[in-house]
ZAMARGU-4260 file (C-alpha; in steps of 0.2 Angstrom, whole numbers, plus 5000, padded with zeros to 4 digits):
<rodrens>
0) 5666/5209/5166 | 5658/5218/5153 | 5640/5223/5154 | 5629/5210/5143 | 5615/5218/5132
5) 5600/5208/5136 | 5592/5197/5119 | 5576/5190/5131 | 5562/5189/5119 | 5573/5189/5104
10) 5576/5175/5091 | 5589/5167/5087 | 5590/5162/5069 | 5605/5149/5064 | 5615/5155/5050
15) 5620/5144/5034 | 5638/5143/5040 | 5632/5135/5058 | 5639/5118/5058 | 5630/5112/5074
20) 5619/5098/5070 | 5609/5103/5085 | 5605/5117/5078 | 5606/5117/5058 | 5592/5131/5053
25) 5586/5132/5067 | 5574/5147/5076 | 5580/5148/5093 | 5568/5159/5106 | 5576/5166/5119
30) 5567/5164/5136 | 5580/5174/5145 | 5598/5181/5143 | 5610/5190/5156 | 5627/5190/5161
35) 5627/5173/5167 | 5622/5166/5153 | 5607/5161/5142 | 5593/5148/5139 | 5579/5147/5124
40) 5570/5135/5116 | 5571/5130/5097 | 5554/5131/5090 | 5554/5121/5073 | 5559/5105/5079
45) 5542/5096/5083 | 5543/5077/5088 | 5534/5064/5082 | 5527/5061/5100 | 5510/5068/5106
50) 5509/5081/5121 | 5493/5070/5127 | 5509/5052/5128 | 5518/5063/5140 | 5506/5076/5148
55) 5488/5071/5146 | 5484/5085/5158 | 5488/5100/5145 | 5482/5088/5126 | 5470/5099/5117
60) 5476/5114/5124 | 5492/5115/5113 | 5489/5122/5093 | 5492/5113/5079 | 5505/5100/5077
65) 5501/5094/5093 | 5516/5087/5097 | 5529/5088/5110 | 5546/5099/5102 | 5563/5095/5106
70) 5567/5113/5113 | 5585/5109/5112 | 5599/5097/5118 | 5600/5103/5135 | 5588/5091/5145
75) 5576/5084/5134 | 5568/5073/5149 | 5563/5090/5155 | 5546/5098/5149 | 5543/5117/5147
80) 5529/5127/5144 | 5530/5140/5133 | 5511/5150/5128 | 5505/5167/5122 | 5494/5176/5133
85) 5488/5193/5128 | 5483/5208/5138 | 5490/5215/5152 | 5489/5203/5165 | 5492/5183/5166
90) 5483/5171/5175 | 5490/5160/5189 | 5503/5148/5183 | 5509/5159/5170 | 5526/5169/5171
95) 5528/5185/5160 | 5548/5181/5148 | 5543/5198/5136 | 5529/5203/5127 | 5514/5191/5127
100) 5526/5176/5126 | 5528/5168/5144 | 5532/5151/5153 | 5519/5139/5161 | 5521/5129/5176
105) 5518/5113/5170 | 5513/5108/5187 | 5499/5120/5188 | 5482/5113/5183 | 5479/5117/5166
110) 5461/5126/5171 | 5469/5137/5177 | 5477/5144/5160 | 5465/5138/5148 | 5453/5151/5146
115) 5469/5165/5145 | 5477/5155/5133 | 5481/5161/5116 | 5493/5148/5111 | 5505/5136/5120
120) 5519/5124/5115 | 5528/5110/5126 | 5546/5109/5121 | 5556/5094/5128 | 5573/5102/5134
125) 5582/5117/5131 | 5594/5127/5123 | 5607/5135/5135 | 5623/5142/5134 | 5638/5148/5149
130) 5642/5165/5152 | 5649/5174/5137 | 5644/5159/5127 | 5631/5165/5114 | 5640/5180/5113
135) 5656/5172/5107 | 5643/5162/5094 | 5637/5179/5090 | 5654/5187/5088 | 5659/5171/5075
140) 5644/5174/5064 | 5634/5159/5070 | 5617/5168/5075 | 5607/5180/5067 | 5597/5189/5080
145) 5579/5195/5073 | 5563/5202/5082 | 5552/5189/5088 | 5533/5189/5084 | 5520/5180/5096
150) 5514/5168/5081 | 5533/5162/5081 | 5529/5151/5096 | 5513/5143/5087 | 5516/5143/5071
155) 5507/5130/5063 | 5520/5126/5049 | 5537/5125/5061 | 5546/5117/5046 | 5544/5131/5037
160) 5548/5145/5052 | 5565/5146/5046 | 5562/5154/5028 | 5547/5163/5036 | 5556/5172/5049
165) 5570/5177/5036 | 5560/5182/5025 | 5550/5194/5034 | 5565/5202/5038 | 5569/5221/5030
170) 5586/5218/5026 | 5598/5207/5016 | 5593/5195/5028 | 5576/5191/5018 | 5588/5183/5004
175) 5596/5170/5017 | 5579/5163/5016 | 5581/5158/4998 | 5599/5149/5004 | 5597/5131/4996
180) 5595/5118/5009 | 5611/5109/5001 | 5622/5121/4992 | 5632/5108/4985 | 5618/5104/4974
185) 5620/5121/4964
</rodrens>
């Protein structure tokens, strides 16, 4: 088996061409990726239902839109945590993925977090993929893979993390973000 380069802490950013609806422009964080396989969570898909209708517990610790996201197709009963928490070290209930970025326990109380906290977003499922998956994707020209910032998790505007991320790029990449939403229509 070859030896798998490891993307954790990376985005994933769907290319034009990528003809999963699941998936169509989406901004994919990876959480963690290894030779058995890879999981992330998309973070511009926000939900129209409220983090307080399904974990009261954590409302008004979530930024603006305060909604639960649909992290992927994988599992959507299933509820992650994802937050930014700066410094050096996390507080109890808080794992470390790369940089800042890390998961919560969801199970731990929230007072435990708050004060540490400098964003968090609950995503409903995952994205996952099987050994040698994403890198098949990543071979077809499915994915382009960027440099994450920590205001990718919270951005305020997720509809427009897309184009934004693109955009920020220092490569042909920032003119995929002027990429017409329907080419068709040109």
């Amino acid at each position: 088996m070859t030896e798998v380069s490891s993307l954790t802490g990376r985005l994933l950013v769907a290319t034009p061409a990528l003809a999963d609806p699941n998936f169509d422009r989406a901004v994919v964080l990876l959480l963690d990726h290894d030779e058995e396989g890879s999981l992330g969570v998309v973070l511009n898909r926000p939900t129209p239902v409220g983090v307080g209708d399904i974990l009261m517990s954590w409302a008004g610790l979530t930024g603006e839109p305060d909604v639960v996201f649909q992290g992927g197709p994988v599992s959507l009963d299933s509820a992650l945590g994802v937050a930014v928490i700066p410094g050096d070290e996390g507080p109890l209930g808080w794992r470390r993925v790369y940089g800042a970025i890390g998961l919560v326990d969801l199970e731990a109380p929230p007072e435990l977090l708050a004060a540490a906290l400098g964003s968090l977003r609950i995503f409903a499922g995952y994205a996952g993929w099987g050994p040698g998956q994403l890198e098949t994707e990543l071979g077809e020209g499915a994915w382009y893979v960027v440099e994450s910032e920590p205001g990718d998790v919270s951005s305020p505007r997720p509809e427009h993390l897309w184009r934004a991320v693109l955009r920020r790029q220092r490569s042909e990449l920032a003119m995929i973000a002027t990429y017409p939403d329907d080419p068709s229509l040109n």
